[in-house]
RODO-2510 file (C-alpha; in nm, 4 decimals, decimal comma):
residues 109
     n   res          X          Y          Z
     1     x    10,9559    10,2525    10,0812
     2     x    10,7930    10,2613    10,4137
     3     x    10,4411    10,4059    10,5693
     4     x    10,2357    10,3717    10,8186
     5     x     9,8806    10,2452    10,8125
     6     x     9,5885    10,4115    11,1053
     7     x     9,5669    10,1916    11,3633
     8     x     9,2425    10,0613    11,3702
     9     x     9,1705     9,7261    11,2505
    10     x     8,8368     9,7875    11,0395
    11     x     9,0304    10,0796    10,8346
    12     x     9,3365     9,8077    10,7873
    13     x     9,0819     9,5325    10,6305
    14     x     8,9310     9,8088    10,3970
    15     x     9,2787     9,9104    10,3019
    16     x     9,3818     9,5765    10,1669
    17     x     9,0417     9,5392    10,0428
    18     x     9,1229     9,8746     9,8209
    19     x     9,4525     9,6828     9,7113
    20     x     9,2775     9,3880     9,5704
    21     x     9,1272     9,5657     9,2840
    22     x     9,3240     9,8782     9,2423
    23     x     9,2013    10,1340     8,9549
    24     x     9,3488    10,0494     8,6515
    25     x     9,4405    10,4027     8,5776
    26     x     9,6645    10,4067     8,8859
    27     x     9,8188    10,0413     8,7162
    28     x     9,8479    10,2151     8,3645
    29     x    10,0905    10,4963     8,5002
    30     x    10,3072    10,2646     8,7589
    31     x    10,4005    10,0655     8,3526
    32     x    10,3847    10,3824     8,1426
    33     x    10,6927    10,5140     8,3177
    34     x    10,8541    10,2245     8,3664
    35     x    10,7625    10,0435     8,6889
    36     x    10,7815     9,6793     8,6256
    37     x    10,6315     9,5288     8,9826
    38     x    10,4957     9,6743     9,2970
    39     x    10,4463     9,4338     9,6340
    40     x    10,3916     9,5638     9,9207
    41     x    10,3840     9,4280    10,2681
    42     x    10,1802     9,4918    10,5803
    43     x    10,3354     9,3749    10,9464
    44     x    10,0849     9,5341    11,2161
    45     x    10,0448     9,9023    11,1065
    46     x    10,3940     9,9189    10,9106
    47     x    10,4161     9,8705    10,5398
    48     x    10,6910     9,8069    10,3351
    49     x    10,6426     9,8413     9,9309
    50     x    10,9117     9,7015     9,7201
    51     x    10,9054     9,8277     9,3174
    52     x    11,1205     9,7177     9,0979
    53     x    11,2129     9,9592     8,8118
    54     x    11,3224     9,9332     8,4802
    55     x    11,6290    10,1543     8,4829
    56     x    11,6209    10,2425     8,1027
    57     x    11,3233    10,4386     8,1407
    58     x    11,2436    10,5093     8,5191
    59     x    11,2634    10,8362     8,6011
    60     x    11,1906    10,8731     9,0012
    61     x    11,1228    11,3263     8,9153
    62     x    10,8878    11,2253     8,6107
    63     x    10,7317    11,0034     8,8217
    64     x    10,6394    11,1950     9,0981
    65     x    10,5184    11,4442     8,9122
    66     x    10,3242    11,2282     8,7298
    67     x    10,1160    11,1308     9,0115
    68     x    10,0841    11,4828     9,0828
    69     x     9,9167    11,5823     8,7731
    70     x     9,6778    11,2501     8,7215
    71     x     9,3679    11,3736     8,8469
    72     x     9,2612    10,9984     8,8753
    73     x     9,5628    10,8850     9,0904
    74     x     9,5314    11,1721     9,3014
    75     x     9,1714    11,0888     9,3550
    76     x     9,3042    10,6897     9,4604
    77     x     9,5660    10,8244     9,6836
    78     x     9,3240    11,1075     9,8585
    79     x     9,1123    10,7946     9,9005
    80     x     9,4256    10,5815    10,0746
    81     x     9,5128    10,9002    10,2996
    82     x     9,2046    10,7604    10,5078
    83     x     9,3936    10,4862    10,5924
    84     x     9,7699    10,5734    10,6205
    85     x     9,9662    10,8182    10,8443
    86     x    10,3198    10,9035    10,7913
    87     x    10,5816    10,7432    10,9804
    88     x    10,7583    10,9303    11,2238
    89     x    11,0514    10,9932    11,0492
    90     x    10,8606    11,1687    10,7401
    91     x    10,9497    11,4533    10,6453
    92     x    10,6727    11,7363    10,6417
    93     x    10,4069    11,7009    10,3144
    94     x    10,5641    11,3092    10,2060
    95     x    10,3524    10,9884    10,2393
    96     x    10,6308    10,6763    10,1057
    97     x    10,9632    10,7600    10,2426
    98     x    11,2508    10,5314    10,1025
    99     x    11,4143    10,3048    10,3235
   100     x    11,8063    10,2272    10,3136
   101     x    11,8616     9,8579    10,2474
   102     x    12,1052     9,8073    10,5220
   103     x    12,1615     9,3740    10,4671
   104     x    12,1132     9,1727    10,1095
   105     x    12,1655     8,7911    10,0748
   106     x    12,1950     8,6932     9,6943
   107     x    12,2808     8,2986     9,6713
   108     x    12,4814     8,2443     9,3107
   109     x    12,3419     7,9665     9,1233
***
């Protein structure tokens, strides 16, 4: 998924300050429905976040509305709206758009 991040350096540095100790509630629903790892990458203003799912139990509907009705993760991501900006091709009212994985390498061991 992709977003974009303000451009202004101070606001970038408080951003990934934010991400090194993220509220636990916002941890405790990525596992409750089934997100198994988040990373997510900066490269100038652009930033990629890669999750990894567990398909049994991931339900992409449940959990976006899930977000939507934690008062607590709403507060963290009205808090990270200071920072990020959508990218220009957002669609009106998103934040993370998904990307399309357009190349993977896998090497068989």
């Amino acid at each position: 998924m992709m977003l974009d991040l303000k451009d202004d350096e101070l606001l970038i540095q408080e951003y990934e300050c934010w991400h090194q100790q993220v509220w636990p509630e916002v941890q405790a629903q990525f596992s409750e429905y089934g997100v198994v790892s988040i990373d997510i990458y900066r490269l100038g203003t652009r930033l990629c976040m890669v999750m990894e799912t567990d398909d049994t139990c991931f339900d992409a509907a449940a959990f976006q509305h899930a977000q939507h009705s934690n008062s607590r993760v709403q507060e963290w991501e009205r808090l990270m709206w200071r920072f990020q900006v959508p990218t220009p091709w957002t669609p009106e009212g998103e934040k993370w758009v998904e990307a399309h994985c357009i190349y993977q390498f896998n090497a068989e061991r």
